[in-house]
N, C-alpha and C positions, 0 to 999 in steps of 0.2 A: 743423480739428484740435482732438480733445478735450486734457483736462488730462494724460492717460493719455501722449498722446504728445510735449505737452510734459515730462512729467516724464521721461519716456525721453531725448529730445534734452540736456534740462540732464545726468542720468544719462552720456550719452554724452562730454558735455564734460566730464565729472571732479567733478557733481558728489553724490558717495555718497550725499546724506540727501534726495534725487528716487528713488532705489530703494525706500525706506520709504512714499515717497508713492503707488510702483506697489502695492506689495505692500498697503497701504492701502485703495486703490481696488479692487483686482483680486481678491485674494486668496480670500475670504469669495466672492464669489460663482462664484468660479471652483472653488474644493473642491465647492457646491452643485451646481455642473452637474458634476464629474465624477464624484460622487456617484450619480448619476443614471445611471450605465453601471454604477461598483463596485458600489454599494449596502452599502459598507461604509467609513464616516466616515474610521477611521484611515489608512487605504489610500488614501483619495480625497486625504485631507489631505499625506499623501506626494508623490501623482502630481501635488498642487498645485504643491509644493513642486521637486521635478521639473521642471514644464512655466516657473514662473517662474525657475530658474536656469540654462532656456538665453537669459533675455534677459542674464545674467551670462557662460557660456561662449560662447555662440555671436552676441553682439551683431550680429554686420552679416546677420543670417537674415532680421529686421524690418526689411523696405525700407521703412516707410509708404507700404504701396501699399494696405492699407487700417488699420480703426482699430487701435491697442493691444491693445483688449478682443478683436475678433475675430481677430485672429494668436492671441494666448493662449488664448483657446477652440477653436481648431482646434490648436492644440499639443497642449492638454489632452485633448481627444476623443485625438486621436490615442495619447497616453503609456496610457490609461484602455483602449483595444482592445489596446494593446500586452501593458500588466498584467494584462489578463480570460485575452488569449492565455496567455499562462507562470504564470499560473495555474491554467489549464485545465489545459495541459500539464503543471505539476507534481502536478495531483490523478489524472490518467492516470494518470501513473508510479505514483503512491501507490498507486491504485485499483489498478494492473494488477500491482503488486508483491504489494500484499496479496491479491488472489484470484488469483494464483501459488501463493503464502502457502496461502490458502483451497482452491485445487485442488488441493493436492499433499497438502492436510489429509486432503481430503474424499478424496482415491482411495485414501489410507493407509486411511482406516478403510474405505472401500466394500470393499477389499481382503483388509481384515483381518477384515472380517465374513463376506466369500465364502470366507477359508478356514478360520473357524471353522467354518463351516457343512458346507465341505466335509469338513474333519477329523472334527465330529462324527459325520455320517450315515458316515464311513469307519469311524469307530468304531462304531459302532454294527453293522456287518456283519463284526465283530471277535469270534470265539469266547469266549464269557463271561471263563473262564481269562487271555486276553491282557488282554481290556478290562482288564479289574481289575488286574492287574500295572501295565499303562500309566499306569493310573489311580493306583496306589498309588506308582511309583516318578515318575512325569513331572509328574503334577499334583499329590499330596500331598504329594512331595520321602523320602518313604520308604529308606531304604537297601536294596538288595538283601537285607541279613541280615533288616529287619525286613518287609520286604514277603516274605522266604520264610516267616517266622512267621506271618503272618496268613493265608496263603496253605497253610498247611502245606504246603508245598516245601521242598528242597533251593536253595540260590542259586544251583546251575549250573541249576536248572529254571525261575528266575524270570528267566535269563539269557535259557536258550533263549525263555520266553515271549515276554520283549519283544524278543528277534529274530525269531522269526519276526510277531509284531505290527506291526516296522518294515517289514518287508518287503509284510506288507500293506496296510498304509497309505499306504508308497512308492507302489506301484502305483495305488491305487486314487486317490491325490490327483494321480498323472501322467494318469492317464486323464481329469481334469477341469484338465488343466494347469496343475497350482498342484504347487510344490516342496515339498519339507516340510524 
């Protein structure tokens, strides 16, 4: 029986300042090896912390069936797969939240580039007169009074243009399956 296990046993008999002696012994090399799965100091230095205070909740777990150090280092291994696990799982989540994120991004614009594309080439088989209305009132922001001035029209003719413009475009963007 090492010193590890006597300080356990006095520990068990009440007395508190043999826990300083385990944590003394153990500690330090015990963060090193579970180090060695984390590979991240802070976290190891937890999982240490962790692994030595089930000799505090869980006392009667340590039968000395074998030494201190190796019950603690299969604690340790063990707490250190546990933590690699829910951290894996929580970078999943992360990961699969943010390219959700990233795919619902990416088919907005894939989407929105397929029906610019379509709306243009719809416009573009759009009788010059309409184009230009569309042009002047949808995308310049124009009022009807002043898009009939540029237009020299009447406003119930730059009315009629961009209805029957919607109407072509309705069509022509349904035949490519995109709504307008």
């Amino acid at each position: 029986m090492d010193s590890g296990e006597n300080s356990y046993r006095r520990y068990l008999n009440g007395d508190e300042s043999a826990f300083g002696e385990i944590v003394e012994l153990y500690f330090d090399k015990l963060t090193f090896f579970i180090n060695g799965y984390v590979h991240d100091v802070h976290a190891s230095e937890d999982v240490a912390i962790e692994t030595m205070t089930e000799l505090v909740i869980h006392p009667g777990r340590f039968a000395f069936r074998s030494s201190l150090k190796t019950y603690l280092f299969s604690v340790g291994r063990h707490k250190a797969l546990n933590f690699l696990k829910k951290r894996r799982r929580e970078n999943l989540t992360e990961l699969s939240e943010a390219d959700a994120a990233d795919r619902a991004s990416l088919e907005r614009d894939v989407l929105a580039g397929e029906r610019q594309k379509a709306l243009a080439a719809a416009m573009a088989e759009l009788p010059a007169e309409q184009r230009t209305a569309v042009h002047l009132v949808y995308l310049e922001g124009l009022s009807y009074r002043d898009a009939a001035k540029v237009l020299g029209k009447s406003e119930k003719q730059v009315d009629n243009l961009l209805s029957a413009a919607k109407k072509r475009l309705r069509a022509e963007l349904e035949k490519e399956g995109i709504e307008l």
